[in-house]
TORMAR-636422 format. One record per residue (C-alpha): x, y, z; residue in three letters. Coordinates in Angstrom, 2 decimals. Layout:
BEGIN
ATOM      c1      c2      c3 code
ATOM       X       Y       Z  ALA
...
This chain:
BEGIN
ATOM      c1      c2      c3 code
ATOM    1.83  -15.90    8.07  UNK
ATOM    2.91  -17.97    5.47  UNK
ATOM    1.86  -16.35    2.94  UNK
ATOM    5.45  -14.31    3.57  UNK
ATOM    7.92  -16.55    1.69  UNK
ATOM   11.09  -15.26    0.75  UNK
ATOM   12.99  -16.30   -2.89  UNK
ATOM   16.84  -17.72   -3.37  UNK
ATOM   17.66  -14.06   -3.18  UNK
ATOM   16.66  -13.49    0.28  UNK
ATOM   13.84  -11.41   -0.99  UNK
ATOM   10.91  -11.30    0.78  UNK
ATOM    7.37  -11.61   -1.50  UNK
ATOM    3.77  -12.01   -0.21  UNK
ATOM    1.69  -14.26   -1.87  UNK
ATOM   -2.09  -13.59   -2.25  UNK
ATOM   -5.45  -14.14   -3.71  UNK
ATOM   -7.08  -11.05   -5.17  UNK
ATOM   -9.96   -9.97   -7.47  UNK
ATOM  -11.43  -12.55   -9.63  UNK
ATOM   -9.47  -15.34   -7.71  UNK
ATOM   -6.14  -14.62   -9.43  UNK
ATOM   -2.82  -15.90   -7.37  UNK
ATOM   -0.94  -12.86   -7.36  UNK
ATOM    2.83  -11.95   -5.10  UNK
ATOM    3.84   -8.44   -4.05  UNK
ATOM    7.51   -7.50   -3.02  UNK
ATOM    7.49   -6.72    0.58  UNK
ATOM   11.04   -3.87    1.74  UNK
ATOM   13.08   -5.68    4.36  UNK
ATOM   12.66   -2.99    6.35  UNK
ATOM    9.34   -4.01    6.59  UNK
ATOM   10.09   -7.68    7.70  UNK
ATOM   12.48   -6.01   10.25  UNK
ATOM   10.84   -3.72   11.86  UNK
ATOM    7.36   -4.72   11.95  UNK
ATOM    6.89   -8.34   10.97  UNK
ATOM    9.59   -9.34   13.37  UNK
ATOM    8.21   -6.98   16.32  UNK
ATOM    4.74   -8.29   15.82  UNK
ATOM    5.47  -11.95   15.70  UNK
ATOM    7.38  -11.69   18.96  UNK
ATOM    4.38  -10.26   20.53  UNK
ATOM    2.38  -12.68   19.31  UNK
ATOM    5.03  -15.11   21.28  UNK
ATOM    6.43  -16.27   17.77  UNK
ATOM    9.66  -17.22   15.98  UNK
ATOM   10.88  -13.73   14.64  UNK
ATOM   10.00  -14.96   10.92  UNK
ATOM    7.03  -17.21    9.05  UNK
ATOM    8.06  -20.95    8.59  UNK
ATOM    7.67  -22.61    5.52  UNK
ATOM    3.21  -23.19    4.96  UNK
ATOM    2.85  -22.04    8.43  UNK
ATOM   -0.69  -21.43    9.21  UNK
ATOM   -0.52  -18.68   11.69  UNK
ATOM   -3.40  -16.36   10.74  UNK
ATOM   -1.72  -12.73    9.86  UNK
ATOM   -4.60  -11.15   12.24  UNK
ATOM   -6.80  -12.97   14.38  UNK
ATOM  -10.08  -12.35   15.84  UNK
ATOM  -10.19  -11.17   19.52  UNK
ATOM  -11.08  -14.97   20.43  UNK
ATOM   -8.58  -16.01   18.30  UNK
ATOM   -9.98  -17.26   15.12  UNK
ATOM   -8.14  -17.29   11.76  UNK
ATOM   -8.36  -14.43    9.53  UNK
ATOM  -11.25  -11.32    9.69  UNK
ATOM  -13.78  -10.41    6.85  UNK
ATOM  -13.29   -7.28    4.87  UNK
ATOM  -16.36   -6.17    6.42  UNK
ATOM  -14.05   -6.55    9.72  UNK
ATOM  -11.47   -4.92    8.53  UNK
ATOM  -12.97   -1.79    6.76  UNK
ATOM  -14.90   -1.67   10.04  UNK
ATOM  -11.47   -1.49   12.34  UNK
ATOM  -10.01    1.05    9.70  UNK
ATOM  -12.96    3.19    9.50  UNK
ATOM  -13.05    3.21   13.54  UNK
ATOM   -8.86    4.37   13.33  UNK
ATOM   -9.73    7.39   10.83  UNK
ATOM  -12.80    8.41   13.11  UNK
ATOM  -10.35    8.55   16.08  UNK
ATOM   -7.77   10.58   14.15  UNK
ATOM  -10.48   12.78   12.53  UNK
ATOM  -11.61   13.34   16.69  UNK
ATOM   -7.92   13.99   17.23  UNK
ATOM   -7.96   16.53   14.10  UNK
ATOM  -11.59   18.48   15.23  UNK
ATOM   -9.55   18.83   18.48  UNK
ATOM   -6.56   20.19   17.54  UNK
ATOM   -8.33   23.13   15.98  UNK
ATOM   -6.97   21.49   12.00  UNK
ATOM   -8.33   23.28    8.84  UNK
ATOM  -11.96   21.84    7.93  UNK
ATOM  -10.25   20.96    4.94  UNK
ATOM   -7.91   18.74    6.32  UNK
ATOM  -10.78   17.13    8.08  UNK
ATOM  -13.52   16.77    5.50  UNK
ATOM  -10.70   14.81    3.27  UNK
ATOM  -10.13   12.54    6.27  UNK
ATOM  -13.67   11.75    6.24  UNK
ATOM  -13.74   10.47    2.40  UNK
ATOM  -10.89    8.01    3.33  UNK
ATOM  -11.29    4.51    2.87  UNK
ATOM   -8.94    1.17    2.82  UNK
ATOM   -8.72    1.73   -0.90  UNK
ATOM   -7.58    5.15   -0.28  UNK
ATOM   -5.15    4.05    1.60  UNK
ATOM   -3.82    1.62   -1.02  UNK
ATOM   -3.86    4.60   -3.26  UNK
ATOM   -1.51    6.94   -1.13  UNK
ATOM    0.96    4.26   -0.24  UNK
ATOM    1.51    3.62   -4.12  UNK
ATOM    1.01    7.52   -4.64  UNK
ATOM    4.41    8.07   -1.87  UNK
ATOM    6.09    4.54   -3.41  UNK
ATOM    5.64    6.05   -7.03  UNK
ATOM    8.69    8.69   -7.42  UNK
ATOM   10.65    5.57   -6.14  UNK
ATOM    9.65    2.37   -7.84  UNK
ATOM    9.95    1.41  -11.17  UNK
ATOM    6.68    1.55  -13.42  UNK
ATOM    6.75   -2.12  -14.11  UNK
ATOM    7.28   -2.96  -10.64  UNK
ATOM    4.41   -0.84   -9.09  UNK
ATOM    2.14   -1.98  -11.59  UNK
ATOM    2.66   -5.97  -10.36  UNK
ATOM    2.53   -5.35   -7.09  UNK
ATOM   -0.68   -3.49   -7.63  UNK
ATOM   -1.66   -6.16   -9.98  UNK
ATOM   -2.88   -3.97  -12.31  UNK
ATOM   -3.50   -5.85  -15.30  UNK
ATOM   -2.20   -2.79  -17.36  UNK
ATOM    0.46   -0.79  -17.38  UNK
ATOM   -1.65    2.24  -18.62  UNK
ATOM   -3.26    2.01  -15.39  UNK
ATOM   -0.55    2.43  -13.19  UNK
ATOM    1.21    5.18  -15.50  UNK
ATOM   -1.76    7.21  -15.61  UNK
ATOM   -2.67    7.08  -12.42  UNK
ATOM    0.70    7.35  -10.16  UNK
ATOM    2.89    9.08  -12.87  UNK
ATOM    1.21   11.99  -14.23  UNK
ATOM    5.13   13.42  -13.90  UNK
ATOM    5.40   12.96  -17.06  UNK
ATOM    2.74   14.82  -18.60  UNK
ATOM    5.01   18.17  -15.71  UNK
ATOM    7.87   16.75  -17.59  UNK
ATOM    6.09   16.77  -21.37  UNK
ATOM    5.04   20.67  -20.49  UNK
ATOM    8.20   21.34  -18.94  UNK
ATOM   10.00   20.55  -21.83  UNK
ATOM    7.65   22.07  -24.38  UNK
ATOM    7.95   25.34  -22.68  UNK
ATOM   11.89   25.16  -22.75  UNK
ATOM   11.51   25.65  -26.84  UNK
ATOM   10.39   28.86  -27.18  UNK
ATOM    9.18   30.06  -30.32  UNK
ATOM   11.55   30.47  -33.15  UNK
ATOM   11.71   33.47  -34.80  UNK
ATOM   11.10   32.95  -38.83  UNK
ATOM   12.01   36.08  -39.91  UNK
């Protein structure tokens, strides 16, 4: 939990290790730290927000042990999208629907959440809290806009007659 910190700005950042051990922070909405954060820390029979280096794991184990492995945690996801694919198969949803369900991972998830932040956010800003190390990457990957936009405004010119 104390990886949330927040700046002299009173925004709140979340401060990680990622890929290739690199110390990385991502900007968390204050939305978030309201209604979530806040709700799950009182359940947890916590002050509303992190103190300072406090070592409250973010999830626990069952018995109460620090942290889970990613093996954990793909494993819980993985169990939630085979509930909701049940929930799908029973309410009679297009096979389509479905099947794509079934091809979702944790990374996929990573992907849509930046995919539905995208028309929002600012390139540079996705990109770092992404951490993708370039800019490229991000562009091409959650702004392919522009290329609607590049076509759109090609087909506004016409031809010109050159008679």
């Amino acid at each position: 939990m104390g990886s949330f910190k927040t700046d002299h700005e009173g925004n709140w950042w979340f401060y990680l290790i990622g890929k290739g051990d690199k110390a990385a922070k991502v900007a968390v909405r204050p939305e978030y730290i309201d209604r979530y954060l806040k709700r799950y820390r009182r359940f947890m029979g916590l002050p509303e927000l992190p103190l300072p280096n406090e070592q409250t794991p973010l999830i626990a184990t069952l018995n109460g042990r620090p942290g889970l492995s990613t093996r954990m945690v793909h494993s819980i996801i993985q169990k939630l999208f085979d509930q909701a694919i049940n929930e799908m198969v029973n309410e009679d949803r297009q096979l389509g629907e479905i099947e794509a369900l079934r091809l979702a991972s944790t990374h996929w998830l990573r992907h849509t959440a930046a995919t539905l932040d995208a028309p929002w956010r600012d390139l540079k800003d996705l990109q770092m809290d992404l951490r993708h190390n370039n800019l490229s990457t991000t562009q091409d990957i959650y702004y392919s806009s522009y290329e609607d936009k590049r076509s759109y405004s090609l087909k506004k010119l016409g031809l010109k007659n050159r008679d």
